[in-house]
Backbone as a chain_set.jsonl record, in Angstrom:
{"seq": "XXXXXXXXXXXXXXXXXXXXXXXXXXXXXXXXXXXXXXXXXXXXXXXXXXXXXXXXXXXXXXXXXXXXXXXXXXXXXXXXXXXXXXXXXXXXXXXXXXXXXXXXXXXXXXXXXXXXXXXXXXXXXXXXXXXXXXXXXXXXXXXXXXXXXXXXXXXX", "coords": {"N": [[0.852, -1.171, 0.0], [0.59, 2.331, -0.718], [2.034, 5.182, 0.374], [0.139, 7.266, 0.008], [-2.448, 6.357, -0.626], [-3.217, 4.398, 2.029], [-3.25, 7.354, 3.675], [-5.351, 8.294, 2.22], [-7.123, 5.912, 3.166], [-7.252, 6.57, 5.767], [-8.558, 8.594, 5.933], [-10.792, 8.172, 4.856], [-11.539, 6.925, 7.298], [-12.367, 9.498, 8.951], [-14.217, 11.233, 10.329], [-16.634, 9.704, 9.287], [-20.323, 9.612, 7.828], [-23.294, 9.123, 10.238], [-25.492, 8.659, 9.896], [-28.254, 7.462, 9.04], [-29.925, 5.839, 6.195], [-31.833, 5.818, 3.431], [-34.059, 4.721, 0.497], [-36.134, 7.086, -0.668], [-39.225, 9.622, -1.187], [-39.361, 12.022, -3.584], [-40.738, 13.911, -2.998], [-39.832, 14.24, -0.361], [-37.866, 15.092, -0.564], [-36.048, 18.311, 0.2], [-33.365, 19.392, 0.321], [-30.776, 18.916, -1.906], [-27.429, 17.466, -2.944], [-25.825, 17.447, -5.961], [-22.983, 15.794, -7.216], [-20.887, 16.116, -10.186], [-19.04, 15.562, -13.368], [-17.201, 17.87, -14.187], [-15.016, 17.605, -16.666], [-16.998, 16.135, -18.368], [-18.145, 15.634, -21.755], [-20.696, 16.287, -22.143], [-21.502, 18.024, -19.782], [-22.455, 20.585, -20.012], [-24.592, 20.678, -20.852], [-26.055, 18.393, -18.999], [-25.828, 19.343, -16.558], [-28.046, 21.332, -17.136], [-30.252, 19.923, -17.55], [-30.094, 18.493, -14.868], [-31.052, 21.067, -13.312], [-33.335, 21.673, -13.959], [-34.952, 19.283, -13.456], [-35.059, 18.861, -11.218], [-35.759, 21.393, -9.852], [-38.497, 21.828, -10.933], [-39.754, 19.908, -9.066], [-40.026, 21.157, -7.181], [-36.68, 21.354, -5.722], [-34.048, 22.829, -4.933], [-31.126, 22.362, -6.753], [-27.392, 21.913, -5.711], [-25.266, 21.762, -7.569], [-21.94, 20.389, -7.167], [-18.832, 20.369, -9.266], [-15.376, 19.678, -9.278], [-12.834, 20.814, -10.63], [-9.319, 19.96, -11.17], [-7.636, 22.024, -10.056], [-8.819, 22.324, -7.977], [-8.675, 20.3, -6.456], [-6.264, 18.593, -3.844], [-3.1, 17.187, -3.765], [-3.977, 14.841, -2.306], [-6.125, 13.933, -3.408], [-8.711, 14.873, -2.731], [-10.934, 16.922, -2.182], [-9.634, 20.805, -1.794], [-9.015, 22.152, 1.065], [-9.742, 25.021, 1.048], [-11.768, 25.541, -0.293], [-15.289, 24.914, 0.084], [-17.642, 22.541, 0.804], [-20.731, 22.667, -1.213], [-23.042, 22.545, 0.093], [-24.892, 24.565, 2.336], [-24.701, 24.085, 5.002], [-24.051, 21.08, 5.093], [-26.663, 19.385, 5.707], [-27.797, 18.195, 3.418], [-30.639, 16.779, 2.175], [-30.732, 14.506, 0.107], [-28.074, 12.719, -1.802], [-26.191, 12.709, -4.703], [-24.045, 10.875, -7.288], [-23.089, 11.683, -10.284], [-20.478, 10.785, -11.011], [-18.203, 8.837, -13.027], [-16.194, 6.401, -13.293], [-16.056, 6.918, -9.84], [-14.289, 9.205, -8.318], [-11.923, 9.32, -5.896], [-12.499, 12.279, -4.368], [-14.945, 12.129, -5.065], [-15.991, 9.422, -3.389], [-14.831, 10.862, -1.273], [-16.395, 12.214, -0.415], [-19.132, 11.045, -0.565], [-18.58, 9.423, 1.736], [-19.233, 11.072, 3.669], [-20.834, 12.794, 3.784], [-24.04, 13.296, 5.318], [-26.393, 12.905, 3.766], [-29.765, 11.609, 3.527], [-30.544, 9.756, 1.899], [-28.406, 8.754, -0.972], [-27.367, 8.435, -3.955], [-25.02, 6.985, -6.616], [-22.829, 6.111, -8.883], [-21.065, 3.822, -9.308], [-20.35, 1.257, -7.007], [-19.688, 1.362, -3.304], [-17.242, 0.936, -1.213], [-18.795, -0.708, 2.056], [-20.967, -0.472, 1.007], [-21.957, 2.425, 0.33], [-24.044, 3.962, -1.252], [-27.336, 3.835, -1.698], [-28.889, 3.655, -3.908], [-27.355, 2.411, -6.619], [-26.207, 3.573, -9.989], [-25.138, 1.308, -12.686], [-23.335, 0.962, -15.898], [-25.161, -0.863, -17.838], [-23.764, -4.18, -19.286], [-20.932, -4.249, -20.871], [-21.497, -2.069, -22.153], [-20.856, 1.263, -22.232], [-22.887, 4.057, -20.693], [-24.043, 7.155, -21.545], [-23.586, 9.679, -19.511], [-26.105, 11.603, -19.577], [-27.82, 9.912, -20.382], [-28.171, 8.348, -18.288], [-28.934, 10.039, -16.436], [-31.186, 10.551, -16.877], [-32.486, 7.918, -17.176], [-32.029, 7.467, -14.167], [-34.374, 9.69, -13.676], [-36.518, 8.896, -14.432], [-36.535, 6.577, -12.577], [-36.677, 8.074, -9.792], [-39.273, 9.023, -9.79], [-41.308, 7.143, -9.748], [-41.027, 6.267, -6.658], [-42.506, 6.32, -4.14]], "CA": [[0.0, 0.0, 0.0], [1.412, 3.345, -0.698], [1.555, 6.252, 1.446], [-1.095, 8.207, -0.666], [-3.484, 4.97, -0.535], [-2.525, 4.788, 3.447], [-3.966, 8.665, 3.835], [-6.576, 8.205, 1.964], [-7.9, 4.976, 3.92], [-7.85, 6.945, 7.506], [-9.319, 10.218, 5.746], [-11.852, 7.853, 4.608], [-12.331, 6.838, 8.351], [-12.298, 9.936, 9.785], [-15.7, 11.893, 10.206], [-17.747, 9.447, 8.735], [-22.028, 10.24, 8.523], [-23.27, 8.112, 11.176], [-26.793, 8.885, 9.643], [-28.71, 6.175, 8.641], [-29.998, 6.415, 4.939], [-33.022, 5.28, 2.82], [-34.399, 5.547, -0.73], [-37.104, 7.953, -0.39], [-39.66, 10.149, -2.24], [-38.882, 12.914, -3.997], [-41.424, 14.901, -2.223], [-39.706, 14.203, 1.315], [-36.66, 16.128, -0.215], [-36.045, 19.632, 0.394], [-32.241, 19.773, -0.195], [-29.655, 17.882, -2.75], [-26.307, 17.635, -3.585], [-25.14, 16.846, -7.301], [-21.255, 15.409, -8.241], [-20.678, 16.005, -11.0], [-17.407, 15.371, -13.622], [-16.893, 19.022, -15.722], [-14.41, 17.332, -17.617], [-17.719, 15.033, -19.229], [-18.447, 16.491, -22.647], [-22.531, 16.454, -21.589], [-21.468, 18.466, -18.724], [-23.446, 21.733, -19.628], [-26.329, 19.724, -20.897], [-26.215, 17.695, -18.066], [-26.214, 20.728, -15.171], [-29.751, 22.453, -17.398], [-31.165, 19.018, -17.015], [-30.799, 18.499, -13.387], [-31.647, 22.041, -12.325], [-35.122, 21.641, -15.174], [-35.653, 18.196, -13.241], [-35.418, 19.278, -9.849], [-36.513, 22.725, -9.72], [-39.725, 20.864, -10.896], [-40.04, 19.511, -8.109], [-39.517, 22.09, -5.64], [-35.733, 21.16, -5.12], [-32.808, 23.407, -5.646], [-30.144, 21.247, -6.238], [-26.368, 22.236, -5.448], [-23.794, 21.012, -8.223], [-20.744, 20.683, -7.541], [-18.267, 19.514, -10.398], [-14.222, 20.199, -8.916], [-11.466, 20.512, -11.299], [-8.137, 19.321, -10.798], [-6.901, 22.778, -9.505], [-9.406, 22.736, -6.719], [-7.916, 18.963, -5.429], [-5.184, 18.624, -3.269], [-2.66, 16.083, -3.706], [-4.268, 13.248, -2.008], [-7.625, 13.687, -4.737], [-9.758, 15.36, -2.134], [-11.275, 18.76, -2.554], [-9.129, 21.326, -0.683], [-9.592, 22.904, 2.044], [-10.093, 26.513, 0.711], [-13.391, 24.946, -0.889], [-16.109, 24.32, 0.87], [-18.564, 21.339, 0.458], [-21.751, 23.571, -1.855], [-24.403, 22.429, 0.899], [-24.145, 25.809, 3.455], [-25.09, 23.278, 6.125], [-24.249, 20.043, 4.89], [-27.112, 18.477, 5.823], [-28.389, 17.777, 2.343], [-31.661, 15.127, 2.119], [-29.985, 13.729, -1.08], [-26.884, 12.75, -2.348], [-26.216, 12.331, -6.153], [-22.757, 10.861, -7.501], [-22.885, 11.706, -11.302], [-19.275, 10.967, -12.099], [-18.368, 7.695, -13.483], [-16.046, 5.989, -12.096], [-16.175, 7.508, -8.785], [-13.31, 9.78, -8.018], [-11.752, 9.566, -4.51], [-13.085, 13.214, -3.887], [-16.807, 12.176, -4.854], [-16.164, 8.744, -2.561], [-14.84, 11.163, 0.374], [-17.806, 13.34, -0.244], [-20.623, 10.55, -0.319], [-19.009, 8.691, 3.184], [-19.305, 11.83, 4.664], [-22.662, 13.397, 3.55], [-24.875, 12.951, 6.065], [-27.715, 12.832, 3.045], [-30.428, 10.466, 4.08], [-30.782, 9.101, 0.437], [-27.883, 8.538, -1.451], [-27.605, 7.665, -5.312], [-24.08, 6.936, -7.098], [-23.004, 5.328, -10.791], [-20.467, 2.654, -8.949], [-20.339, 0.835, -5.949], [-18.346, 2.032, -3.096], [-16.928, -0.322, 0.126], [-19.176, -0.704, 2.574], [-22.924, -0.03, 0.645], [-22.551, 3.938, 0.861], [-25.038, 4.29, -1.967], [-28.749, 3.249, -1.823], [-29.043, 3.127, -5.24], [-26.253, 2.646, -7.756], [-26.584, 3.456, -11.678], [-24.016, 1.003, -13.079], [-23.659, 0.947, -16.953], [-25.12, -2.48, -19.014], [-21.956, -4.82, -19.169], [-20.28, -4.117, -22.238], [-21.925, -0.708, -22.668], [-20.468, 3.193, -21.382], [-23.733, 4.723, -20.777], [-23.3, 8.529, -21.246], [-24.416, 10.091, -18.326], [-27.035, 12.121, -19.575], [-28.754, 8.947, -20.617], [-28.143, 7.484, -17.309], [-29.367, 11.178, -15.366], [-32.587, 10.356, -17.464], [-33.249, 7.017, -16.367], [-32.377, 8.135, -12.877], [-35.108, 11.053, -13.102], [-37.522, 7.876, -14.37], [-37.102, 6.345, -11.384], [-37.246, 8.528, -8.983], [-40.562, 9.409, -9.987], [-41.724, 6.57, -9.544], [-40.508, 6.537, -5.897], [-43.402, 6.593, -3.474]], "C": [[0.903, 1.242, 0.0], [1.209, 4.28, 0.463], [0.289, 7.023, 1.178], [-2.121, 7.231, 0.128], [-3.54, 4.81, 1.612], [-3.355, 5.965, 3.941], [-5.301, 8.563, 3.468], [-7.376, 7.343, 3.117], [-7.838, 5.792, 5.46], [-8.828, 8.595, 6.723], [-10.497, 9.514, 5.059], [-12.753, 7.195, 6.388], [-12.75, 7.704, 8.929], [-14.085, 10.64, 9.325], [-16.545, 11.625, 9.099], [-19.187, 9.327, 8.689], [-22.192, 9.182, 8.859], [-24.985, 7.896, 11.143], [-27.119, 8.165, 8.567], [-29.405, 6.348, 6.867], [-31.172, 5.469, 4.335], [-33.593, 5.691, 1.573], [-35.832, 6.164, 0.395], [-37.85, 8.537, -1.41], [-39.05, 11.51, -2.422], [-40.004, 14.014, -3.169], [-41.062, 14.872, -0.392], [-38.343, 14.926, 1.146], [-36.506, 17.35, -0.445], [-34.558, 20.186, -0.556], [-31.558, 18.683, -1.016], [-28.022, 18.339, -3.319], [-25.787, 16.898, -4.553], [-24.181, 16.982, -7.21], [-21.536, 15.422, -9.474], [-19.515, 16.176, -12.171], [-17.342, 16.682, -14.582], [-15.663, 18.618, -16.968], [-15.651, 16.147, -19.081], [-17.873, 16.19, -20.732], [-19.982, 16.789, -22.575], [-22.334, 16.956, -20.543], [-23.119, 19.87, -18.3], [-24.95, 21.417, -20.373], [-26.975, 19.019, -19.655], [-26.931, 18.226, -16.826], [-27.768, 21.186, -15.91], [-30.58, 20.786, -16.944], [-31.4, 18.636, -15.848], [-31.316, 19.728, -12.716], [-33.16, 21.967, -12.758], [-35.499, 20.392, -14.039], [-36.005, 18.409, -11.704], [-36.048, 20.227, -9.384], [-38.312, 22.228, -9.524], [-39.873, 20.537, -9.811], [-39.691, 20.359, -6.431], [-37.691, 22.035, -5.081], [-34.759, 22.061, -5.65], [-31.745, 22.756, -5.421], [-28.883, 22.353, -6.28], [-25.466, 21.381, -6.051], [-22.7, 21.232, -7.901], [-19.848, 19.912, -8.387], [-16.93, 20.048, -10.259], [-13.467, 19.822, -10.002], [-10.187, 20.033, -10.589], [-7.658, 20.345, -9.849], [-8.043, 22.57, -8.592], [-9.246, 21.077, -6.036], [-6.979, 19.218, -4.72], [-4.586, 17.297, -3.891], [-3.307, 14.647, -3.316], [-5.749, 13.133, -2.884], [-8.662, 14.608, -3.84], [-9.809, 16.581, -2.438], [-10.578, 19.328, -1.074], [-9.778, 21.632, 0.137], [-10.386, 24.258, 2.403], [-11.274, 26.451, 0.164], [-13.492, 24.436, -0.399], [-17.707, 23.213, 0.35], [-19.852, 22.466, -0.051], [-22.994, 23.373, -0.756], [-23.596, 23.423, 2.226], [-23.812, 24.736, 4.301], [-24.194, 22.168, 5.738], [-25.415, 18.904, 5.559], [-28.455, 18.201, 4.637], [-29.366, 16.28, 2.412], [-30.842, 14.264, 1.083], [-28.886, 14.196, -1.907], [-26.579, 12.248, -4.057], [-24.679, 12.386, -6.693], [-23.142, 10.68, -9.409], [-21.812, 11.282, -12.493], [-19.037, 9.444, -12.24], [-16.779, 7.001, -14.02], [-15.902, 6.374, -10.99], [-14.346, 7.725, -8.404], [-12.879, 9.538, -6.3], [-11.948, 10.858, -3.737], [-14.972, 13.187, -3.828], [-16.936, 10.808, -3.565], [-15.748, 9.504, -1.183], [-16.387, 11.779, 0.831], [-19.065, 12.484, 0.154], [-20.279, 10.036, 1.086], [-19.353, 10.001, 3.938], [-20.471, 12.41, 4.607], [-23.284, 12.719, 4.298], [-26.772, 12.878, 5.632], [-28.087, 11.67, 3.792], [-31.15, 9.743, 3.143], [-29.549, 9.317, -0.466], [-27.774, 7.378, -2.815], [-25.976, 7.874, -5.942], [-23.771, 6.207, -8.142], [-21.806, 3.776, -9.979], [-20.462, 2.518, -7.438], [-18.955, 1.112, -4.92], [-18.154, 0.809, -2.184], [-18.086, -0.022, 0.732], [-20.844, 0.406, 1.996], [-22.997, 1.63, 0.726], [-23.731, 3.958, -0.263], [-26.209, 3.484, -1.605], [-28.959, 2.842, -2.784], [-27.798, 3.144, -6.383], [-26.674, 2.176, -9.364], [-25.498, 2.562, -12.194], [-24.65, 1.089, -14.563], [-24.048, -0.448, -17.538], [-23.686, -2.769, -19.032], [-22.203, -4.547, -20.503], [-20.34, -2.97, -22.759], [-21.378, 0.446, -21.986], [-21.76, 3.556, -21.696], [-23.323, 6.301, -20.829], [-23.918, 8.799, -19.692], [-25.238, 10.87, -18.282], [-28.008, 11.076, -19.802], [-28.818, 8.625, -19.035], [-29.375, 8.879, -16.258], [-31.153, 10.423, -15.733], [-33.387, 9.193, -16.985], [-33.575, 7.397, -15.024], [-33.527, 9.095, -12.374], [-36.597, 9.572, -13.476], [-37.699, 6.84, -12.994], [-37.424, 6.681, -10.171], [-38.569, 9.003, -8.789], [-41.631, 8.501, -9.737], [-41.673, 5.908, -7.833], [-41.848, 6.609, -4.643], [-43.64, 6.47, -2.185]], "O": [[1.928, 1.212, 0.68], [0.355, 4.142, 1.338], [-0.49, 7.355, 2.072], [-2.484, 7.382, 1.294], [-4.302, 5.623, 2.135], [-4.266, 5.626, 4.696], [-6.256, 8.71, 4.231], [-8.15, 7.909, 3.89], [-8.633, 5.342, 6.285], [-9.602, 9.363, 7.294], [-11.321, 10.312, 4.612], [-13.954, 7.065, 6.623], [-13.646, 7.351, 9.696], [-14.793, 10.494, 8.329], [-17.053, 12.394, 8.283], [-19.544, 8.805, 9.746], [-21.663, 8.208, 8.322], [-25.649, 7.258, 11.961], [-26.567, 8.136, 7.468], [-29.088, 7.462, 6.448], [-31.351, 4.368, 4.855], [-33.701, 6.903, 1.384], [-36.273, 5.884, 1.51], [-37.501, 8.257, -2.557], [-38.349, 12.054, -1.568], [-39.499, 15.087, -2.837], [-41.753, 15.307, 0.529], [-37.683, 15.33, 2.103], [-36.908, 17.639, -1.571], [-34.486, 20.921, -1.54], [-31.834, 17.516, -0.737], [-27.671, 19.339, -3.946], [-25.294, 15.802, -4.289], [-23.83, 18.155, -7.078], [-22.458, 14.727, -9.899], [-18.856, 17.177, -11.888], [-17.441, 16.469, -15.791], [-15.502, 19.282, -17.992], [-15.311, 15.654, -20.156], [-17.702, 17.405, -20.634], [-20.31, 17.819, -23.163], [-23.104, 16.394, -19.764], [-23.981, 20.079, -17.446], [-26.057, 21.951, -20.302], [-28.171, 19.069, -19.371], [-27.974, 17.898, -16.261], [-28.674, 21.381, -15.1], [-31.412, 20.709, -16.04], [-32.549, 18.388, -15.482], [-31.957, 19.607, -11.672], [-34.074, 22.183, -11.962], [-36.646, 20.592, -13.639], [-37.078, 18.139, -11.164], [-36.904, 20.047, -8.518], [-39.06, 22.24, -8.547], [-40.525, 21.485, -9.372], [-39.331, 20.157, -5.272], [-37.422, 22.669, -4.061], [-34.622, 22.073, -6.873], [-31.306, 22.497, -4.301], [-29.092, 23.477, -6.735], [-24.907, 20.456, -5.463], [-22.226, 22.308, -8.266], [-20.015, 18.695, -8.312], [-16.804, 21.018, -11.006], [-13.395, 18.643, -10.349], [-10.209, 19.754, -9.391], [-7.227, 19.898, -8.786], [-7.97, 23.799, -8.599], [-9.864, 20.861, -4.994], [-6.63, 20.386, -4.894], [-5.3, 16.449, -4.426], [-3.145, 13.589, -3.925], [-6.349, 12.059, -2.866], [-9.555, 15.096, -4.533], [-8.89, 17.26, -2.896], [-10.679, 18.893, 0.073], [-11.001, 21.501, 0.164], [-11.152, 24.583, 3.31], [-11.899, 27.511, 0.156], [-12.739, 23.545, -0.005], [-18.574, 23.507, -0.473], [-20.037, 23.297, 0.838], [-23.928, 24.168, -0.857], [-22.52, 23.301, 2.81], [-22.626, 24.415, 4.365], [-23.131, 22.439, 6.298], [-25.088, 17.756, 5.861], [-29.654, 18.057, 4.878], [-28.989, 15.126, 2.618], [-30.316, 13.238, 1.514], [-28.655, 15.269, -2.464], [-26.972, 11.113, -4.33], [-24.032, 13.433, -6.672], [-23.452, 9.555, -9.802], [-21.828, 11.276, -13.724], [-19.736, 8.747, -11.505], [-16.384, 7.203, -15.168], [-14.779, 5.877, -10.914], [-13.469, 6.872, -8.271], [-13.821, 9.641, -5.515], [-11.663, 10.815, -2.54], [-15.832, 13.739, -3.142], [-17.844, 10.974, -2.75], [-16.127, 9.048, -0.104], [-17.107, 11.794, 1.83], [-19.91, 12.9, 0.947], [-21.226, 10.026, 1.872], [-19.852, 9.785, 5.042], [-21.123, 12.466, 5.65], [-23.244, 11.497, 4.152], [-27.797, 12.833, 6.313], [-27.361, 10.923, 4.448], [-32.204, 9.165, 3.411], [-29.664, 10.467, -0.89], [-27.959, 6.161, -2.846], [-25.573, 9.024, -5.768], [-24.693, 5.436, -8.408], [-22.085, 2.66, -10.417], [-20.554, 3.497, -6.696], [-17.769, 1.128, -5.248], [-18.814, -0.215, -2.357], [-18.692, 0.908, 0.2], [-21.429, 1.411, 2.399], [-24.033, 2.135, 1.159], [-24.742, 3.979, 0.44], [-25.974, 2.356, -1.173], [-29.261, 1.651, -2.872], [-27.514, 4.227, -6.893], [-27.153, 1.144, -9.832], [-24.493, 3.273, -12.154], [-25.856, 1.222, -14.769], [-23.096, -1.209, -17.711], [-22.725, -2.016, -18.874], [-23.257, -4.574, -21.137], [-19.567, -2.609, -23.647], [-21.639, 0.379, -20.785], [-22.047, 3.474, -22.89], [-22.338, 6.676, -20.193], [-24.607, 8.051, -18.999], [-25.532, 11.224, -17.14], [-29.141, 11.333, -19.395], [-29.977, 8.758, -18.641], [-30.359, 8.567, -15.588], [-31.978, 9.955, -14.949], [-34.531, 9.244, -16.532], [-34.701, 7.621, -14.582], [-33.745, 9.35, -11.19], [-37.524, 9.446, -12.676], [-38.768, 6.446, -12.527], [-38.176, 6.032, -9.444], [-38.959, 9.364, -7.678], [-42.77, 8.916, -9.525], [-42.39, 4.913, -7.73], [-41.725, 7.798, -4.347], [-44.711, 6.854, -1.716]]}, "num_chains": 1, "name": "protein.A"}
């Protein structure tokens, strides 16, 4: 194990949400926080479609999508940036990026959302629901947002 790998694994223990989690309806959420990758080429398609899908629904969601300059060395978002939920205590969590970065996996153990949705599986079940792509297939991720907004709707 390296030293990086090493850091990471205790900064993945440390102040992890200890708040229990559940799919839910979309009418029991108030707040959300979107990951999302600005390097995707459907990025600024991507962002009008979740604010059009949520707004709808009463939710203002909170994207955030970190470039490289706003990482630190060990992948995590610095310090000088702050997590987009004032509070952090966002109802729902949304991991858009695909394969999950070690800044969107610090971000979902620690979100204390109480519905969490992500495109791959992390250790220990953090997601409720995970979008994986068909074997053999790269879904884009605007296709995938789309299913995702089909099932939450259905969600009751």
């Amino acid at each position: 194990m390296s030293f990086k790998d090493f850091i990471r694994k205790i900064a993945l223990g440390m102040r992890t949400s200890k708040v229990g989690t559940s799919i839910m309806p979309l009418d029991q959420v108030k707040t959300l926080a979107v990951f999302m990758d600005p390097s995707d080429p459907e990025f600024k398609e991507l962002q009008k479609a979740v604010f059009k899908f949520f707004h709808g629904y009463g939710i203002n969601p909170v994207v955030f999508a970190p470039t490289s300059e706003q990482l630190g060395w060990l992948g995590s978002i610095r310090k000088s940036r702050k997590w987009p939920s004032p509070d952090g205590n966002e109802d729902m969590f949304i991991s858009l990026v695909n394969p999950d970065t070690f800044a969107v996996h610090l971000a979902a153990v620690r979100s204390r959302a109480r519905f969490k949705i992500g495109r791959s599986p992390l250790p220990g079940n953090v997601y409720d629901i995970v979008l994986s792509d068909r074997e053999g297939v790269q879904e884009s991720t605007l296709s995938v947002f789309r299913e995702l907004t089909n099932l939450l709707t259905k969600i009751k």
